[in-house]
N, C-alpha and C positions, 0 to 999 in steps of 0.2 A: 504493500500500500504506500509506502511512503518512498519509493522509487517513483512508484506512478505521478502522487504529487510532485515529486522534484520533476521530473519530466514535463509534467504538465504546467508547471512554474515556471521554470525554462521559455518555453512554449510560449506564455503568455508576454515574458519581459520580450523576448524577440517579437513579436508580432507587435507591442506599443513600440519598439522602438523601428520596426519598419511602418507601422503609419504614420511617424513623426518625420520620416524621408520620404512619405508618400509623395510622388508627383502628378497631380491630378490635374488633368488639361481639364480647358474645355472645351463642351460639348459643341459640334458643330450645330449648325440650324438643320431642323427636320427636313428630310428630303422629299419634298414633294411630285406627285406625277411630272406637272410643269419642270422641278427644277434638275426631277429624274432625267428626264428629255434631253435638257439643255444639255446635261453635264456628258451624257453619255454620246450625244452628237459634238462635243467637245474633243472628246478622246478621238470618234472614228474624223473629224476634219477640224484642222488647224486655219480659219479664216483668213486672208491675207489681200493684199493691197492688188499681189499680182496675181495671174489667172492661174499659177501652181500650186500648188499648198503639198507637205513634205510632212512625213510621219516621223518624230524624231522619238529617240531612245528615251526611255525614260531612267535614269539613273538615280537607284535608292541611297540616300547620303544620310550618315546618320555618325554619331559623335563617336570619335575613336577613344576606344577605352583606356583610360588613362594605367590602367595596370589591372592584373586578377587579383579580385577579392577573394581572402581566403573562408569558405564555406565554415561553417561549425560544425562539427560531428552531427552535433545531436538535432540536424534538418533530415536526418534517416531515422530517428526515436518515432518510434508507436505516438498518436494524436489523438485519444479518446473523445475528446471535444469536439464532436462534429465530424466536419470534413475540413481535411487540412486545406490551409491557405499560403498564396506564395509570401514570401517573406521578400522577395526581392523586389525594387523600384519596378516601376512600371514606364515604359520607357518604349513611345512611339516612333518609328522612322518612317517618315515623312517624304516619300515620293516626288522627284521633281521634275514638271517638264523643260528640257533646254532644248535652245535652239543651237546647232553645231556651226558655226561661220565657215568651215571647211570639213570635208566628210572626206574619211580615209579611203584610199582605192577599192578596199575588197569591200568598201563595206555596202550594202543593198541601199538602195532609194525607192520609196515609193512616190510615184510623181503622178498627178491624174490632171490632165485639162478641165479648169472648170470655170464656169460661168460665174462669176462674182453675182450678179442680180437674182440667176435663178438659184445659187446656193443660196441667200439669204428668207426665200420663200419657201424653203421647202419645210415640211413638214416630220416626215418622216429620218431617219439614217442613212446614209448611205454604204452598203455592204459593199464593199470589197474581195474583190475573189485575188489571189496572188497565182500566180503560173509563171514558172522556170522553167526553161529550156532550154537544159545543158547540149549543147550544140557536138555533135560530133568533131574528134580534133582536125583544127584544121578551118572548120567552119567559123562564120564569125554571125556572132549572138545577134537577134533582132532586138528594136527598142519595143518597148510594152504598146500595150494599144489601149485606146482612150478607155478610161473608166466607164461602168454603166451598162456596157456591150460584152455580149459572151462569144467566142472563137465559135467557129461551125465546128463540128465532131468531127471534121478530117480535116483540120486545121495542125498545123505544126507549131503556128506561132504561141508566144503570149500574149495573154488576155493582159487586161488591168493590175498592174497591182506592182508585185516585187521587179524591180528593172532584171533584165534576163543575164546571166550569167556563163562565162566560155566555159567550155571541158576544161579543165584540170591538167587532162595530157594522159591519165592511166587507164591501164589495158580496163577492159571489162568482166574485174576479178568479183567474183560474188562476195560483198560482205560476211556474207558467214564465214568463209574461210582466212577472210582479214582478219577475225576477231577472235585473237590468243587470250583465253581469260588466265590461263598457267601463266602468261607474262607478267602478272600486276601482282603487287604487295597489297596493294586497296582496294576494295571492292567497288568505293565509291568508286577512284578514276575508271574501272574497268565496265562501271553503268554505263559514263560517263561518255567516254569515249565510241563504245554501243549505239546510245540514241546518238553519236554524231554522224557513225556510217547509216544510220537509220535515215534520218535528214539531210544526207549531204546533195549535194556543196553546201548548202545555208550553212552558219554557223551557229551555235548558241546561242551567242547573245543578237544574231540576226533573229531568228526562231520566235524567241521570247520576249523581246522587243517591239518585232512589227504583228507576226501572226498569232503566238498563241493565244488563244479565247475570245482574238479578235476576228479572224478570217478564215477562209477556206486556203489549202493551199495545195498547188499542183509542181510536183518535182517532173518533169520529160526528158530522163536520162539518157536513152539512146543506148542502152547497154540492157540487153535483152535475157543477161546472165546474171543483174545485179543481186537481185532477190533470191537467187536460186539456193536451193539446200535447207531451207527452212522450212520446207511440206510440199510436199508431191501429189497428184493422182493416184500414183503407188502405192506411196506410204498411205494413203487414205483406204484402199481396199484393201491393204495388210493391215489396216486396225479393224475393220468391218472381219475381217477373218480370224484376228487374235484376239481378240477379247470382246465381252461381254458387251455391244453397245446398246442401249433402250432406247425405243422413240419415246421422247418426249422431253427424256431425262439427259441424253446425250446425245440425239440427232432429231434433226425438225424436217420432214418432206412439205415443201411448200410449190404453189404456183397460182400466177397474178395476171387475172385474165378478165378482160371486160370493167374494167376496173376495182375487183375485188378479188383481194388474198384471201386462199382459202388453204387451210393446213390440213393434211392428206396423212396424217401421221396412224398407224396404225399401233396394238398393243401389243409388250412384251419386246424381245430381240428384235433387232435391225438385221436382219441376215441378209449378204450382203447379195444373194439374188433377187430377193425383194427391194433392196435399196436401189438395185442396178436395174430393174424392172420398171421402176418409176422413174427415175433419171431418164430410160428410152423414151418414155412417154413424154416428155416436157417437164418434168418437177425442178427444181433444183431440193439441195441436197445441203442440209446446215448440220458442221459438227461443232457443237456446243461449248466444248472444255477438250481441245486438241493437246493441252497441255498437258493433261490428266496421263496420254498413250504417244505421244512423242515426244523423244528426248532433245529434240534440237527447238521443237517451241517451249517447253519447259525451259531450256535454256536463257532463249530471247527473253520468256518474259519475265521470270526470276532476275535475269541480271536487271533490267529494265524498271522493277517496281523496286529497286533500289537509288537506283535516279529519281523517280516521279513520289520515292518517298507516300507509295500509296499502288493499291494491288493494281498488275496489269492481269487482264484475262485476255480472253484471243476465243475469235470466231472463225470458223474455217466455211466458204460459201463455195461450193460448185455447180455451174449452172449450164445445161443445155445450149447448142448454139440457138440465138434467136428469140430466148426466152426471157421471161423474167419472175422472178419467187416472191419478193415484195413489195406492198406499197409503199407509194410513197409516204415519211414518217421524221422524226427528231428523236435522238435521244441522249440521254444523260450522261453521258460521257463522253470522253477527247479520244478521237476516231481517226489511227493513222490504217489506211491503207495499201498493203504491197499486192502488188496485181502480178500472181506466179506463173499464169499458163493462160497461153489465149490473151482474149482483148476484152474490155465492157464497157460499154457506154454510160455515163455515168451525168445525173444532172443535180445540181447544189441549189438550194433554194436559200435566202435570207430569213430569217425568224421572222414571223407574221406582224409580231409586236411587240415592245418592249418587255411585258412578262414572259414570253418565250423564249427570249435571252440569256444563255447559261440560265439553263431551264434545271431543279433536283429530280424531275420526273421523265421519263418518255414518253411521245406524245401517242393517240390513237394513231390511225391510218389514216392520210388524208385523201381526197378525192384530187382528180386531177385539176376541176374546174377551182378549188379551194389553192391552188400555189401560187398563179401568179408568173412570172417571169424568172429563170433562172438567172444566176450570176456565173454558172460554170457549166458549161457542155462541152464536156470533152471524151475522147476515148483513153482508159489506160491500156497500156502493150506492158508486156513483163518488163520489169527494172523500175517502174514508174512506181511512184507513193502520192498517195492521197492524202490529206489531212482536213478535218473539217470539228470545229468545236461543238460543243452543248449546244440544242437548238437550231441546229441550219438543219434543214428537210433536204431529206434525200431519197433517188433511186437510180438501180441500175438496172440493164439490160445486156446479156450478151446478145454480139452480133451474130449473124444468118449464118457467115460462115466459119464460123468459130463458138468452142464450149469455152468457160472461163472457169479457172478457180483465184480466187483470191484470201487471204489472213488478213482480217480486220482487227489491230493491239485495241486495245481500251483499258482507259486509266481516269484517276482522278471522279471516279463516280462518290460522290456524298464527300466532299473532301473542301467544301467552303465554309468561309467564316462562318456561315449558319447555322453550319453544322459545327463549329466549337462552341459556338453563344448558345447551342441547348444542349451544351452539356457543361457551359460555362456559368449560367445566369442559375439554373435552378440550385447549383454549390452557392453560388452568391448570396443568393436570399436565404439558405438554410443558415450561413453561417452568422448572416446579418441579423436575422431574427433570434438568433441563440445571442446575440453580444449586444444587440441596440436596442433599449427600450422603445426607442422612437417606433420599430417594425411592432413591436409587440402591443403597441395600445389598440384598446378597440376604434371601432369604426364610429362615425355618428350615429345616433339612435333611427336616426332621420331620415338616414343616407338611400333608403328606398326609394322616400317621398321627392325627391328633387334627380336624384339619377337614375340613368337606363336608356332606353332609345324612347321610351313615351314621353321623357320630359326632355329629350334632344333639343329642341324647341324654344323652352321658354326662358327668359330672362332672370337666373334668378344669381344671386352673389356668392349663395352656398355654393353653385357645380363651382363657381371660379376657383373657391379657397378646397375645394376637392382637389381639381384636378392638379392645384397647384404642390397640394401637400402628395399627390402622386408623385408628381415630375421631382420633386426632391427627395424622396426616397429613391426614385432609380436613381437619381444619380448619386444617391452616396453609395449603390451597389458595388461601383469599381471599388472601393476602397476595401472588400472585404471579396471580390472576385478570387477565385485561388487560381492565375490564370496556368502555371505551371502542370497545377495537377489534371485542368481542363486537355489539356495536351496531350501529358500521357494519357491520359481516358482513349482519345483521338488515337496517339501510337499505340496503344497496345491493341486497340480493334485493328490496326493494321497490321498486327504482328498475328492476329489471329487469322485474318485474311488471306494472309502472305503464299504463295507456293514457298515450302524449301528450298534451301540454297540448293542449286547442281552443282555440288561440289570438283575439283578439278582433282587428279588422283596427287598434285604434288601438296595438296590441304589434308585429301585420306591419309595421307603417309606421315604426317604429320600429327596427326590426332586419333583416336581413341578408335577411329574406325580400322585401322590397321596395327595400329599399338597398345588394344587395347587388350583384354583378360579374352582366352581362347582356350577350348575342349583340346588338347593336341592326341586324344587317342587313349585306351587300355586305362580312363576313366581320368585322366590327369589334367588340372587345371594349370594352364599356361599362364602365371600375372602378368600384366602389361605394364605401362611404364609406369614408374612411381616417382611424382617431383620431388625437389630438393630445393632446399633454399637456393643453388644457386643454378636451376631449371630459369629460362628464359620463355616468356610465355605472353601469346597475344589471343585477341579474339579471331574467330575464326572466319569471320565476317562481319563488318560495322551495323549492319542493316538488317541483321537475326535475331536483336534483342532490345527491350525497353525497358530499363530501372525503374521503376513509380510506386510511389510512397501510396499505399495501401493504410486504410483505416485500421488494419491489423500489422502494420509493419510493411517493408520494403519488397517486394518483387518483383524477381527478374523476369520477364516475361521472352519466350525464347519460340520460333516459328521452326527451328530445326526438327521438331516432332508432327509438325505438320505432315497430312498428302498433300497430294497433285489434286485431291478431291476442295471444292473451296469449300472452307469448314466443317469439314466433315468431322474433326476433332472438337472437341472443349478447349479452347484457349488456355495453353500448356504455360506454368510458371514455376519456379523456382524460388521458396522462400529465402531469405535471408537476414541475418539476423543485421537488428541497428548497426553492431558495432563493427560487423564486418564490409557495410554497405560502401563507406569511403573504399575499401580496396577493391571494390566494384567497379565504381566510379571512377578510380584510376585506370583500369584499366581498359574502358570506356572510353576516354580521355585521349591516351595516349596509344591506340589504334591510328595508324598501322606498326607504331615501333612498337619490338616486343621490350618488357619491362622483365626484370630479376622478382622471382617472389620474394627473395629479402629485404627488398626495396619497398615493397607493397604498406600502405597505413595502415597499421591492425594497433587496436589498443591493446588485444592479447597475439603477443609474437607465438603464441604455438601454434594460432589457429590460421596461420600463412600457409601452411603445409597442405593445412585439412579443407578449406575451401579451396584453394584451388585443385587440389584433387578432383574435389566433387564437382567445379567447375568442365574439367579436362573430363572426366568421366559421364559428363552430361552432351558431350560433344561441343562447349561455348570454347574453349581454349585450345591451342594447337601449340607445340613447343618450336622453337628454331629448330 
């Protein structure tokens, strides 16, 4: 009992002395529809005196820290009192748009002719499609073509958008065979590096800059081998052959005709002369979770949702020539497409309205007389990527004389601020109501007779001093936000998400999977390796585990016990006691160098030994 009060003592002196360094901005003005509009035709067009207007980077500048603070043990102690709160300032960076007086060579322009009188009437946004067309070597790039207009489907050029870019100069070597993950110490650079043959030529900060969440965008590589090795035909009827696939659960038979999809899915196994039966007929053919039964898209997107720091899945579509499986539709997620076999015609629609904008939902099926004009009609040919954000309506058709298969990634589904502020705001009010008497007084007796939507209406002074004593209780809510522990909340549904690492064998050989405890025969237990204080030891990948301070104490939460199946497990953790959490944490920290276990903070030096044992034996540690 009286551990728990000194802990909880603790507890309280740090939490007054971080609201006495609290920095509480303030609140902007309510975002109205109107100021909704304005703000977001801001971002997609820059007004100007001349008829160009130029999308410039935006560069997040935020105050460089003057040195690490050093944490206190006891931020990993058990919190009986609620739901722990962060103790740290709270400290926003602040987005700035510049304008560049000189723009580096490599770097993209987007440049659109526009009307100064009819921009200033217009009502609506103006969407943007971007199309690159890496030119064959040798070839020299077209300039973009005026905004608003989409290329015919057997067009070469580019539409509107990213100014078009030459070839590079290299042969037409498949990215998957570029991409040595046994080369990288870090997982992160080895995401990293990934989504860049993914999007190349663009570069990152070209990517995230001008298109993410804001445009469609078309890569026209002219290398017909780019995509190759990441899913076949082949490999497709050798999954239909080796293992168990169900309609509905792991493959979809669809086809889109007369203006309605209708799904043709029949019960039980997908056997693949039934699958192949319908495919003759005009169906196309959706595998659900291709990750689950091939090792090389498990690859891509395990490596992949360690970049986007949030699960990728993967659809696999094969489609008759001539046909087409879906309607047209929007959905929830950031949709890069590699077009592997064959061609498909493909047309991008802008969001209907402002709520359909980085939409949390996907939409029904819409009719064809309901789109409106596209902004992208193009064909892809193998090597080509697609991308298009939350929100933009799409469909595709293969052509007459050609079947298509393409791998649609998807990422970032439920992965907005909205989705931390409800899991941020209801810690907030719990903890504000336990500490503030202000939350806890009752309501007026009255408060019926004057509020609701019947008295919306009337004039009275009570709704004022109501709504007023509302508005300042949210806002004292920051003060008591725990925004830290909102986060992990956040990370660890992604760790639960996650596919497992595809491990490389020079990480096996290095950890418990090939060092560990083994049967060797005539009933004898073979032990595996046993640390020592002076064993050198790192995590096994950055992006396989989440620390978060638990109302019962610290755990490590770890996606290594994960399948290929999404969630098909309990969200896998690893307790740890308070006093060992800093040597967690270090070596959290200092990923990718490996650290000394005798180097490690432990309050008790025996238990160096014994957690990282348990660590290395859980598969989170790998030795030099």
């Amino acid at each position: 009992m009286s551990q728990s009060r000194s802990a909880f003592a603790v507890y309280k002196q740090q939490k007054q002395q971080s609201r006495s360094e609290q920095i509480v901005e303030k609140s902007p003005p309510p975002v109205t529809p109107e100021r909704g509009k304005k703000r977001r035709k801001h971002v997609l067009k820059k007004l100007s005196s001349q008829k160009k207007r130029k999308f410039h980077e935006i560069q997040d500048e935020g105050d460089a820290a003057a040195g690490e603070k050093d944490q206190p043990k006891t931020k990993w102690r058990s919190r009986q009192h609620g739901k722990a709160r962060s103790g740290s300032t709270v400290k926003k960076k602040q987005a700035k748009r510049r304008r560049k007086e000189e723009e580096k060579e490599e770097e993209i322009e987007v440049e659109v002719d526009v009307d100064d009188d009819e921009v200033e009437e217009e009502e609506e946004p103006i969407w943007l499609s971007s199309e690159i067309d890496v030119s064959p070597e040798g070839a020299k790039a077209e300039e973009p073509k005026k905004s608003g207009t989409a290329a015919p489907p057997s067009s070469s050029a580019a539409t509107c958008g990213l100014q078009t870019m030459k070839s590079d100069g290299r042969l037409d070597v498949p990215f998957f065979s570029q991409f040595k993950p046994e080369d990288y110490a870090d997982s992160r650079c080895a995401a990293r590096d990934l989504f860049q043959m993914l999007i190349s030529p663009v570069t990152h900060e070209q990517f995230y800059s001008k298109v993410w969440e804001k445009r469609p965008l078309l890569l026209r590589r002219h290398k017909p081998h780019y995509n190759e090795g990441w899913f076949s035909s082949k490999e497709f009827d050798q999954i239909l052959h080796d293992h168990h696939i169900e309609y509905s659960v792991n493959l979809d038979v669809t086809k889109y005709e007369s203006g309605k999809r209708v799904t043709l899915n029949q019960s039980g196994r997908a056997h693949p002369s039934s699958v192949w039966k319908s495919f003759k007929e005009g169906c196309s053919i959706r595998l659900l979770n291709p990750q689950t039964y091939s090792n090389t898209v498990w690859l891509l997107n395990s490596t992949l949702q360690e970049h986007f720091n949030s699960f990728v899945g993967a659809n696999v579509y094969l489609t008759p020539a001539g046909t087409q499986g879906f309607a047209p539709h929007y959905d929830d997620i950031e949709a890069f497409v590699l077009q592997l076999e064959g061609k498909k015609h493909w047309r991008v629609y802008p969001p209907k309205d402002d709520v359909e904008y980085l939409p949390r939902h996907s939409s029904k099926n819409f009719s064809e007389d309901e789109l409106g004009d596209s902004i992208l009609d193009v064909i892809l040919e193998p090597g080509d990527l697609l991308y298009f954000p939350r929100g933009f309506i799409h469909q595709a058709n293969a052509l007459p004389d050609s079947h298509s298969l393409h791998v649609t990634l998807s990422s970032y589904q439920k992965n907005t601020w909205a989705d931390l502020l409800e899991k941020l705001l209801p810690a907030a009010l719990h903890v504000a109501a336990s500490e503030e008497l202000e939350f806890r007084e009752g309501l007026p007796m009255d408060y019926l007779g004057f509020m609701g939507v019947v008295h919306t209406d009337i004039n009275d002074p009570r709704r004022t001093e109501f709504c007023e004593i509302i508005a300042s209780l949210i806002s004292k809510l920051i003060q008591y936000a725990p925004i830290d522990n909102a986060v992990d909340q956040l990370g660890s549904g992604h760790i639960h998400s996650s596919l497992p690492p595809c491990l490389t064998d020079r990480e096996k050989a290095r950890g418990v999977w090939e060092q560990g405890c083994r049967l060797v025969g005539q009933g004898q237990v073979q032990h595996g390796t046993e640390l020592t204080l002076e064993s050198q030891v790192k995590l096994v990948r950055y992006g396989v585990v989440r620390l978060a301070l638990e109302e019962d104490g610290p755990i490590l939460y770890s996606s290594l016990e994960n399948t290929r199946i999404y969630q098909e497990k309990e969200l896998q953790g690893l307790p740890i006691e308070d006093k060992d959490a800093p040597a967690v944490e270090r070596l959290i920290q200092s990923y990718p160098d490996f650290v000394l276990v005798k180097d490690l903070p432990f309050e008790d030096p025996d238990n160096r030994i014994k957690l990282c044992q348990s660590l290395y034996n859980h598969g989170l540690i790998i030795t030099r």
